[in-house]
C-alpha positions as CSV (number, residue, x, y, z in Angstrom):
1,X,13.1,14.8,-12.9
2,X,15.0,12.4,-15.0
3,X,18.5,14.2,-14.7
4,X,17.4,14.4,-10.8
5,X,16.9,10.2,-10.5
6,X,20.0,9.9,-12.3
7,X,22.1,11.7,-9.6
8,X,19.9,9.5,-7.3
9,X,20.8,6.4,-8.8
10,X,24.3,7.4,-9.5
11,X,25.1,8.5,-5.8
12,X,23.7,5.2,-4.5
13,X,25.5,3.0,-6.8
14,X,29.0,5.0,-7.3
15,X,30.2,2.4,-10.0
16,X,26.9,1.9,-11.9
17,X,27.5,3.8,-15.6
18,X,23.7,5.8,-15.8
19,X,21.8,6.3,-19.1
20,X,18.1,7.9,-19.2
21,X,15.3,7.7,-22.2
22,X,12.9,9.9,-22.6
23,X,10.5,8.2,-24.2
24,X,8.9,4.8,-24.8
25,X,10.9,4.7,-28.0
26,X,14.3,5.3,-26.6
27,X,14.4,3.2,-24.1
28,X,13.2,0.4,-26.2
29,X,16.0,1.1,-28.6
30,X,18.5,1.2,-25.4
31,X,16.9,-2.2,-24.0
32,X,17.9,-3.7,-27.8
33,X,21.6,-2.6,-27.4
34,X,21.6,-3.7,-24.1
35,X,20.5,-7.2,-24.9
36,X,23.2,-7.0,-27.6
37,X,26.2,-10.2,-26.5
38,X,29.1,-7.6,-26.1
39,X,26.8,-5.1,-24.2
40,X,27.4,-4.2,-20.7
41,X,24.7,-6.2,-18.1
42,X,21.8,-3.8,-17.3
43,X,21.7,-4.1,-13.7
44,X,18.6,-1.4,-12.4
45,X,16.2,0.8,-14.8
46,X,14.2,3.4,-13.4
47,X,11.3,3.7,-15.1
48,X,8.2,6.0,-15.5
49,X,4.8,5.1,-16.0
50,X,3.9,8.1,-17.8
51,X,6.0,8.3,-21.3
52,X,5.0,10.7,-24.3
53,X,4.4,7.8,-26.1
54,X,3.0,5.1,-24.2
55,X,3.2,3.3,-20.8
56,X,6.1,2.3,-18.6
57,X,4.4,-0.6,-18.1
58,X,4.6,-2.0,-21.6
59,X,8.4,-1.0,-20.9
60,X,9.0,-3.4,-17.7
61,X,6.6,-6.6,-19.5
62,X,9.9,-6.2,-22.6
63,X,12.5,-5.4,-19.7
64,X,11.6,-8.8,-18.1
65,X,11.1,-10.9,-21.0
66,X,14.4,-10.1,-22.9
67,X,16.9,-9.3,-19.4
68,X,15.1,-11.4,-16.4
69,X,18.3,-10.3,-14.4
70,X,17.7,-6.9,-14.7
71,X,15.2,-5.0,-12.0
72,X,13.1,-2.8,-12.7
73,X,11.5,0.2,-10.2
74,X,8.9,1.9,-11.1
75,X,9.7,6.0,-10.2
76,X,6.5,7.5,-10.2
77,X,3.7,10.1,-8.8
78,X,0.8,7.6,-9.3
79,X,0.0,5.9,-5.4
80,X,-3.0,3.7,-6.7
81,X,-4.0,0.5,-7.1
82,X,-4.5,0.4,-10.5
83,X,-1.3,1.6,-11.5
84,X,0.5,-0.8,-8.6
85,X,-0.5,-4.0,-9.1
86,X,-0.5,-3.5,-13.0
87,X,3.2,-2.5,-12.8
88,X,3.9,-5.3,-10.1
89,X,1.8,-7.7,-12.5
90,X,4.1,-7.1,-15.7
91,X,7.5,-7.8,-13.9
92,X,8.5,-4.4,-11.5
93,X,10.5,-5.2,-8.8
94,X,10.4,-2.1,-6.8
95,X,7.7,1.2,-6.7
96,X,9.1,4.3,-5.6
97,X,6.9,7.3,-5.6
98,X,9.0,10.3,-6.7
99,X,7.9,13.2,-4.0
100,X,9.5,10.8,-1.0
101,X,13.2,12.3,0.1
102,X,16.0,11.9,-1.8
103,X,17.5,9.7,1.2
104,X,14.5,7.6,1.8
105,X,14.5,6.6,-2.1
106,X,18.7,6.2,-1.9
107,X,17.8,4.0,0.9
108,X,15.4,2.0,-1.0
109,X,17.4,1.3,-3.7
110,X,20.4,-0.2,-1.6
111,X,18.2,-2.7,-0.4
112,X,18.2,-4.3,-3.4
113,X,22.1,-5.5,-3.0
114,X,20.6,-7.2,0.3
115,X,17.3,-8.6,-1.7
116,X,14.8,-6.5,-0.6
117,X,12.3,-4.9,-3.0
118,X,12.6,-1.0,-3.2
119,X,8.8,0.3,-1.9
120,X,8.1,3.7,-0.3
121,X,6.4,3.3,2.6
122,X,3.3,4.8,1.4
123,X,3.4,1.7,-1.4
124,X,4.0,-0.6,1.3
125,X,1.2,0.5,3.3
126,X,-1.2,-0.2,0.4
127,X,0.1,-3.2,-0.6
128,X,-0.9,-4.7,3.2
129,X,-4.0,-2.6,2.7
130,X,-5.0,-4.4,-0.7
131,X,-4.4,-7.7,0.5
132,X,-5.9,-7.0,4.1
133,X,-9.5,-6.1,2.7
134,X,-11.0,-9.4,2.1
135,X,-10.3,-10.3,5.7
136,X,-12.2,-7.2,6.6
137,X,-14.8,-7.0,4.1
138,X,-17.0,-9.4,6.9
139,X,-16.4,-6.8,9.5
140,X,-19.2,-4.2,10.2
141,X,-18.5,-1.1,8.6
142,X,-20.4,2.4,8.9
143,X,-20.9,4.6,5.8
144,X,-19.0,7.6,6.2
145,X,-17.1,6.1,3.2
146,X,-13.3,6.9,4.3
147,X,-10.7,5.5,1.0
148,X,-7.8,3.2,2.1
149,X,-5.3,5.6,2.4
150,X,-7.8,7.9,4.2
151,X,-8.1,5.1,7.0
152,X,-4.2,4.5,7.1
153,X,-3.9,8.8,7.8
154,X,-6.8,8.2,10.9
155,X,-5.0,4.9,11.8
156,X,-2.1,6.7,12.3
157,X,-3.3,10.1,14.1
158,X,-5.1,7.4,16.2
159,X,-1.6,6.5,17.6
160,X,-0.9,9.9,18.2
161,X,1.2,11.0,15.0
162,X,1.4,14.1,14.1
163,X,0.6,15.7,10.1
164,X,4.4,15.7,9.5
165,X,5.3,12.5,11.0
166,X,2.5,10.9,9.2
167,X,3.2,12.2,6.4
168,X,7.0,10.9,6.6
169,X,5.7,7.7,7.4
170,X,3.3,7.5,4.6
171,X,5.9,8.6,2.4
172,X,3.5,11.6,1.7
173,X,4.4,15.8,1.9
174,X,3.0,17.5,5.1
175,X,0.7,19.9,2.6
176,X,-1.2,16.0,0.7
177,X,-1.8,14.8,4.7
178,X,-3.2,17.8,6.2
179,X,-5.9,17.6,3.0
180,X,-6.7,14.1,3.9
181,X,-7.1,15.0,7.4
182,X,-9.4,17.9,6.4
183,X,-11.4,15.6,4.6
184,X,-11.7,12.7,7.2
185,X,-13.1,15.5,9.3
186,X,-15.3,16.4,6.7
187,X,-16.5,12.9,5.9
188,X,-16.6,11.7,10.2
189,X,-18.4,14.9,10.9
190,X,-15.8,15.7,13.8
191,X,-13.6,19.2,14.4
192,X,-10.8,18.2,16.8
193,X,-7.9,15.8,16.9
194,X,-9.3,14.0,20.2
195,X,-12.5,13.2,18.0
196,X,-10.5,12.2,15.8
197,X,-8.7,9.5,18.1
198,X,-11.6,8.2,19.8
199,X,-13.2,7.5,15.7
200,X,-9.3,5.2,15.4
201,X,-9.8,3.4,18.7
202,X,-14.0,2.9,18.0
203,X,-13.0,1.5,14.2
204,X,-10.2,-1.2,15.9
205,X,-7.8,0.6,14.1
206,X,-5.4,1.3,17.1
């Protein structure tokens, strides 16, 4: 996976020189040689969450104190909140979940010439939700007990999606949306993709 980001990176940024770590260790090493006077400017680092020997996170809190210019995504296969906003909190600049398509994350990472923060859309989506909840929390709710992302996959069969295009839009495989579906099913008592609409429209969600 390391070797395969660094194609990524590499083919979206044709003049960037690439270097990977594969460890908290290494990379801290790498970030001391890289704050060295003579040393080339670290532009982008890729980083995981989940090292041998620690957290990313710790990573991205020494990345932004030592080289504020540099940004730092977060490649990873954790989508929750815990995770997000503790990344986000320590200095990351971009989360990019690594099972979204190769041109969706080359994409992503171009955008940061023009400014924009590299998300996948499934990161996006919860970021809005996160910061959407208070204003609902007044609202009157039922208790079948749908998660977020369980209300974004019913928000979006509600408009008449189907698994695969939700799941591209949620920056999600086809295989992790059709189990979400199965459960809102589950959890809405409800067998049939019309039932399943008329729940969307009833919740305000469409």
């Amino acid at each position: 996976m390391r070797t395969w980001l660094g194609e990524v990176l590499a083919e979206t940024f044709s003049d960037l020189v690439v270097a990977s770590a594969g460890s908290l260790r290494t990379a801290r090493a790498a970030l001391s040689a890289a704050s060295a006077p003579e040393a080339p400017p670290l532009a982008i680092a890729l980083v995981d969450l989940g090292l041998p020997d620690g957290s990313g996170i710790e990573f991205i809190g020494e990345l932004a104190a030592k080289l504020p210019e540099a940004v730092p995504v977060v490649t990873t296969v954790y989508d929750d909140d815990a995770h997000l906003f503790e990344a986000l909190a320590a200095g990351a600049r971009g989360y990019l979940l690594k099972d979204g398509e190769p041109e969706g994350i080359k994409h992503a990472l171009r955008g940061i010439e023009r400014g924009e923060p590299p998300l996948s859309p499934a990161i996006a989506h919860r970021i809005l939700a996160h910061f959407r909840a208070p204003a609902m929390a007044g609202r009157k709710t039922d208790e079948s007990g749908l998660t977020a992302r369980e209300t974004e996959v019913l928000t979006l069969l509600g408009r008449g999606l189907t698994v695969p295009e939700a799941a591209r839009r949620l920056g999600l495989t086809d295989h992790t949306v059709a189990g979400y579906v199965k459960i809102i099913y589950q959890k809405l008592n409800i067998s049939r993709r019309a039932e399943a609409t008329l729940e969307a429209h009833r919740r305000g969600l469409v």
